[in-house]
N, C-alpha and C positions, 0 to 999 in steps of 0.2 A: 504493500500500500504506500510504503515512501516515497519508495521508486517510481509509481505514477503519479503520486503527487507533487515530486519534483519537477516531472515534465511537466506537468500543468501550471506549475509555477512559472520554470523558466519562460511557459509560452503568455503569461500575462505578464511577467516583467516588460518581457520584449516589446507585447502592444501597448503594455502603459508610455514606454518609454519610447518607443518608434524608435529604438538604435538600431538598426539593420546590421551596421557593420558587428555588432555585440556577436548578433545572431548567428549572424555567415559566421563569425570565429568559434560558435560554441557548437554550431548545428552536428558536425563532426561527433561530439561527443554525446550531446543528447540525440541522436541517430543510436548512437550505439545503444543507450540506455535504454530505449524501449525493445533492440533486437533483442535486448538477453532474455526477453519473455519468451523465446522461439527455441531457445536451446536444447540441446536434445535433455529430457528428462526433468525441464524448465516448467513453467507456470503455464503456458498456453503452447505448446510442443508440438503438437499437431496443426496449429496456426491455423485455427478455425474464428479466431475470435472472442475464444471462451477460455477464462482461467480455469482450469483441470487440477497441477499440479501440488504441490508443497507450497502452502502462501505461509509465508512469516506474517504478522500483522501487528497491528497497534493494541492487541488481545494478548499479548507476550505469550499467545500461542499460534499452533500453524496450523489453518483449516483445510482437508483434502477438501479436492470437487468445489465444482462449482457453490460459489454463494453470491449476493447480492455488494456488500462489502465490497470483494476486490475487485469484482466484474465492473459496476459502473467506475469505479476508479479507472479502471484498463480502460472502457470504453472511452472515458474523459480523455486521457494520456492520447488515446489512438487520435482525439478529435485535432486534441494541440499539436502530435506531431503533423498530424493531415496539414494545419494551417500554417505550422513554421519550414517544412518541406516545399510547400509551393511557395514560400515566400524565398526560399533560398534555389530555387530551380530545380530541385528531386522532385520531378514530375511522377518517377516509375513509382517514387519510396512514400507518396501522399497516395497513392494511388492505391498503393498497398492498405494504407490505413485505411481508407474510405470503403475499401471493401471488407476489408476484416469487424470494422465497427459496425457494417452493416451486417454483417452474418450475427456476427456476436449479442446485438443488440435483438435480430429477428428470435434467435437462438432463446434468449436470456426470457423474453417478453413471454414467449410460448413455453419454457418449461419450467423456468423458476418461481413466478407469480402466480400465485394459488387461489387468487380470486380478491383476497383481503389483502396479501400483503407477499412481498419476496423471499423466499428460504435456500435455503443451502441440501443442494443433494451432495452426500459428503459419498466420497468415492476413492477408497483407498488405492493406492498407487499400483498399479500392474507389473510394471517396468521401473526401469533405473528412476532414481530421483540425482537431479545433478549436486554434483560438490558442493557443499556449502548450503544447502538450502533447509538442512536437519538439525534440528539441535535435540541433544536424548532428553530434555527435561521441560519442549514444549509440543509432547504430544506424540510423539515418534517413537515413542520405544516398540508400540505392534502397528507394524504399519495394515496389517490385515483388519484392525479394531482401535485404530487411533482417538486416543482421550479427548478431550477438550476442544469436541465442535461442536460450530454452533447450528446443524441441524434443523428442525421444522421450528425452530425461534423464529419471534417476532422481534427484529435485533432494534435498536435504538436508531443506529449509524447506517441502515442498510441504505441510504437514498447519497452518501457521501456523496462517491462519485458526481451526483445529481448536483451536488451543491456545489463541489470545488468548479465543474464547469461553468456551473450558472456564477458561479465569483471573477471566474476569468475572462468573462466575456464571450466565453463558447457557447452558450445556449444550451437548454436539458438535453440529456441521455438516458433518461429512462420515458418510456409513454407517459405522456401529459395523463391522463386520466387513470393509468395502472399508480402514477405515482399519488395522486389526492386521496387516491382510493386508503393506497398505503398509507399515508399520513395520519390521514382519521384513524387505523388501525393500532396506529402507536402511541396515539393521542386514547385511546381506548383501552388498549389492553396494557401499555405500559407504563399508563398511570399510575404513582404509589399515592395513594388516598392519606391525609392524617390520622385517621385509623383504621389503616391497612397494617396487620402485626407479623408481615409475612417476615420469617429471621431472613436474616444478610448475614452471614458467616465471612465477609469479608471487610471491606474499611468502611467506614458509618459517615459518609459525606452527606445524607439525610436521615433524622432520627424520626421515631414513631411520634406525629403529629405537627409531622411538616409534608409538603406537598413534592413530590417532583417526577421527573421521567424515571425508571430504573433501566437500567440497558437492555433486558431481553425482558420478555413471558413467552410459557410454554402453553401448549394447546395440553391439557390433561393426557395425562400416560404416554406425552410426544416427547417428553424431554428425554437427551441422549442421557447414560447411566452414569458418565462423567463430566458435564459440558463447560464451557469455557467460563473460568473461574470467575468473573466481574460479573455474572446474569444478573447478578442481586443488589448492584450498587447502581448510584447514582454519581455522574461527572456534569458537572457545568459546560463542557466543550462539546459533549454532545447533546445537550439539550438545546442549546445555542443553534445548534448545526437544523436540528429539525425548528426551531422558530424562524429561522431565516427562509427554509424552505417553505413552511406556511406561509410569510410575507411575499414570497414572492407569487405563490399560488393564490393571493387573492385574502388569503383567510385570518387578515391583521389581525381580530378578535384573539384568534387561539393562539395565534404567535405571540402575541403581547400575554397573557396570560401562563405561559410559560416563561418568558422572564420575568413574571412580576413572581412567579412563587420562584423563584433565585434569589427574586432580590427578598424574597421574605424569611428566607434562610440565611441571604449575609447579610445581614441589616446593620450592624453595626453592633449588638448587644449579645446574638447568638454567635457569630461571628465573624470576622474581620471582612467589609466587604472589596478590601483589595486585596483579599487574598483566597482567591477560588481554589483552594486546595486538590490536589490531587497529583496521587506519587510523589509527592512534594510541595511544596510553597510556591508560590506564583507561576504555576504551574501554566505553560504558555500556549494550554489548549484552549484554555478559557477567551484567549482575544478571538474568536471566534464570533463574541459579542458584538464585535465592529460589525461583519458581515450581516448579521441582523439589523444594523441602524443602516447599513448600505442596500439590502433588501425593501425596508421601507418605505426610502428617496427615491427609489429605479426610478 
């Protein structure tokens, strides 16, 4: 997921900036960045479009098979390389993207989206997984029955990709209407109520009789028998991420009501509110916040 969302970066620096000549000098290297998704035993290997193989993630674990997460990330990354390709004259190498994001995205629409919302068909590795792409203690130790996916979840962050493009200037990558659909769905099911006493067995960035998003819900007797250890907490960076996407989709009310119960958690007396905790102190997922005030103004 970093690695597409660097290319999305580097491709909104370069439109904020009009440096062309930046561009032609880095094109080179972010070229290469998005190939290594193609590698043999790689994330998309078969170069259909669709991430398949061993994703590392912002989950400090690695999801087989397709999910919603790195797909639209990929799908975004493929848009940006598509636009900074034809700005640097790789007519063949935009070409490539344009088709691949279109498979991928035809792909993604028809069998990951389940009517309410995006999941992960997790699909353990057949063949080689390439160097470097395992680590023994996020998820890999049986790659036949790998721990810590996120499976038929209703994840928080599935519409990322969605958003980083819509920030960059690229315009959506998931169906306009697959994605409100989705929205409402996490606005639904992964709402933690103020008394809602479901345990969180892991760090307490919302306590029982505060309001906020939690990062996954399972559909009853769907959850995997290990799944990816955050299901149960709440982050200010991906709540942020789904408020922006509601303003952009029209639906100010529920996106403003999502930052307002943030801001009712850091208020100043429960605590600190310059300081959105998580994995750390000033934790720099949180300016994700801006994005919401830039969804807004569009």
């Amino acid at each position: 997921d970093g690695q597409m969302q660097s290319i999305v970066k580097a491709c909104e620096y370069w439109r904020k900036s009009g440096d062309g000549a930046w561009l032609k000098a880095r094109w080179p290297s972010i070229r290469k960045a998005l190939s290594f998704c193609w590698i043999e035993g790689g994330w998309d290997a078969d170069r259909d479009g669709v991430m398949e193989g061993c994703q590392h993630n912002t989950m400090d674990v690695e999801y087989y098979g397709p999910n919603p997460q790195m797909e639209f990330l990929y799908l975004a990354a493929l848009a940006a390389a598509e636009a900074m390709a034809t700005a640097c004259d790789d007519a063949a190498f935009a070409a490539d993207c344009r088709a691949l994001r279109a498979r991928g995205s035809a792909w993604t629409e028809a069998h990951l989206f389940n009517g309410a919302y995006y999941e992960h068909e997790i699909r353990p590795p057949k063949g080689k997984v390439a160097d470097g792409l395992r680590h023994p203690s996020m998820g890999a130790k049986d790659l036949t029955d790998p721990d810590y996916q996120l499976g038929k979840g209703c994840l928080i962050d599935q519409l990322l990709g969605d958003y980083a493009a819509r920030a960059a200037g690229l315009g959506p990558v998931a169906d306009a209407e697959h994605a409100k659909t989705t929205l409402r769905t996490i606005l639904e099911r992964c709402r933690k109520a103020p008394d809602d006493a479901t345990f969180n067995p892991m760090r307490g960035y919302a306590l029982y009789g505060e309001t906020s998003l939690r990062m996954a819900w399972y559909p009853d007797g769907q959850m995997p028998r290990s799944p990816f250890p955050y299901y149960t907490e709440t982050m200010t960076g991906f709540e942020y991420v789904v408020a922006a996407l509601l303003a952009w989709n029209g639906e100010t009310a529920a996106a403003e009501k999502v930052v307002r119960d943030i801001r009712a958690r850091y208020d100043g007396i429960r605590r600190n509110p310059f300081d959105e905790a998580e994995c750390g102190h000033h934790y720099a997922r949180a300016l994700a916040a801006w994005t919401v005030y830039k969804a807004f103004v569009r």
